[in-house]
Every structure is written in structure tokens, then in C-alpha cells.
N, C-alpha and C positions, 0 to 999 in steps of 0.2 A: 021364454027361451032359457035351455037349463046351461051351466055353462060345463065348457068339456073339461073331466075328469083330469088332473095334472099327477102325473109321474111322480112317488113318493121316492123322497130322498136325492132330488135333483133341483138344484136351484136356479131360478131364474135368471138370473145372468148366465150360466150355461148356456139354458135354451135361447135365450137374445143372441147368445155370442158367434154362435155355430151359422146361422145365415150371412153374418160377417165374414168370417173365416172363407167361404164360399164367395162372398165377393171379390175380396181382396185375391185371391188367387185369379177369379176370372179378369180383375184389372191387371194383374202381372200379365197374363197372355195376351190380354186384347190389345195393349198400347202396342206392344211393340208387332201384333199382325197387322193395324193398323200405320205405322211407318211403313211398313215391308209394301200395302197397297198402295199408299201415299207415292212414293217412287216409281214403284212403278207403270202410275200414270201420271208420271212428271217425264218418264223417259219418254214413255209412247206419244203422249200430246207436243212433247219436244219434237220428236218425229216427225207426226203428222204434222205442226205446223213447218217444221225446215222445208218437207214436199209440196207444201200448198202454195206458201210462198215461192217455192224456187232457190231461195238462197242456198241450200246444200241439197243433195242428192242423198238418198237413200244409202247407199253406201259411204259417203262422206260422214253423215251422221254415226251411222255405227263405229266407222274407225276412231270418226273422234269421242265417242262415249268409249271404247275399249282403252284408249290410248289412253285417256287421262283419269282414270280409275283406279281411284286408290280401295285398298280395304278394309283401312282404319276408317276410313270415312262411314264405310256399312256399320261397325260395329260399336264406333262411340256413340252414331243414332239410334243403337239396339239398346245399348248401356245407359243412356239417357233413358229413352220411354221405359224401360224396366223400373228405374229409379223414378222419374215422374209419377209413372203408374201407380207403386207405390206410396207418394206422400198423397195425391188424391184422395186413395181408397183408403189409407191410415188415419188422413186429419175427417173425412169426413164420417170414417165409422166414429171415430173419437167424439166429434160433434153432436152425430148422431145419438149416443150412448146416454150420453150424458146430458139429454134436452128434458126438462122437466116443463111440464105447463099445454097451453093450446095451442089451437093454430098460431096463434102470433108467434110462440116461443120459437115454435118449429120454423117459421120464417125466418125469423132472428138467426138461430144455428146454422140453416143453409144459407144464409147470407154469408155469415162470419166463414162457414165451412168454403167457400168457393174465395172468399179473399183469403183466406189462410191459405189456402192451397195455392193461390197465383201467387204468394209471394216466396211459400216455398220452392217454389218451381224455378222462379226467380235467381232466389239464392245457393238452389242445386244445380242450376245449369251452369253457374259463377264456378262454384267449387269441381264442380267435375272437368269443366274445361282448365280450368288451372292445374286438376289430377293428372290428364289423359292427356291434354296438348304441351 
């Protein structure tokens, strides 16, 4: 098997870097479509269960979702997963980059990559609620 021809005058970290760059963007959008979905089957299952139960009526339920609706509430959960999204796709392209060796290594980095990330997320949900509230 011959191996394919590489582009003169373009370096390899370039070509590594550019499939990143494409991720990272797709995590900026997906987190926060993912809250948008998240809600809105927190509102409807709220629904359906107030009707199943009996406890509120169909119209009780909506008044009281309209009535107590703030809309900072929407938009610091927009502001967060944006910023989540990113340390995610940042610490584990970083990870990723920079993993040298075998399958073990590679386990090693995504390990390290998924705690790094849960503690930044940790320490960014700290700071932006201190920012924003």
C-alpha cells in the first residue's frame, strides 16, 4: 500500500489542526441546542405529568410557567453551555494534540481529558455565577 502523496509546503500540524477547528465550532453550537432541547422537554413532561396526576390543569400549568418566567434565567443557561462547550472541545483537543505513544497513552489523555474538563466546568460554573448573578 503506497502511501498518499502530501501537499508541499504545508505542515503537519496545519493539516492535524483544521479537523479541530471544525470540532470546536460544532461544540460551540451543539451544547447550547442541546439546553434549548433539554427545557423543553422539562416543560412538556412537567405538563404531562401536572394532567396525569390531576394536580393542576392544563391551563394552570401554563399560567404558572408564563408567570414565573424569567429571562435571564434562558440566557445564563445559553452563556454557560457556550462556555462549557468550549473548555470540553479546548482541553480535549489539547489533550488530544499533544498524546504521544499507543493505545495505553491514548487512554491515559482521554482519561486526563474528561477530568480536566469536569473540573473546569466545575470552576467555570463558580465564576460565571459570581459574574452573571
Amino acid at each position: 500500500m503506497r502511501p498518499l502523496p502530501r501537499p508541499q509546503g504545508l505542515a503537519d500540524s496545519n493539516i492535524q489542526q483544521q479537523p479541530q477547528l471544525f470540532l470546536n465550532a460544532f461544540a460551540l453550537l451543539t451544547y447550547p441546542m442541546l439546553v434549548i432541547f433539554s427545557g423543553f422537554l422539562t416543560i412538556l413532561g412537567g405538563y404531562l405529568i401536572s394532567i396525569a396526576t390531576g394536580v393542576l390543569t392544563g391551563t394552570e400549568y401554563i399560567y404558572g410557567i408564563r408567570y414565573e418566567f424569567v429571562q435571564f434565567n434562558v440566557s445564563f443557561a445559553l452563556i454557560k453551555s457556550v462556555a462549557f462547550g468550549f473548555l470540553v472541545a479546548a482541553i480535549s483537543s489539547y489533550k488530544g494534540y499533544y498524546t504521544v505513544g499507543g493505545a495505553l497513552e491514548v487512554g491515559k489523555s482521554s482519561t486526563s481529558a474528561v477530568n480536566n474538563s469536569c473540573i473546569a466546568i466545575l470552576v467555570a460554573d463558580y465564576v460565571l455565577a459570581q459574574l452573571l448573578i
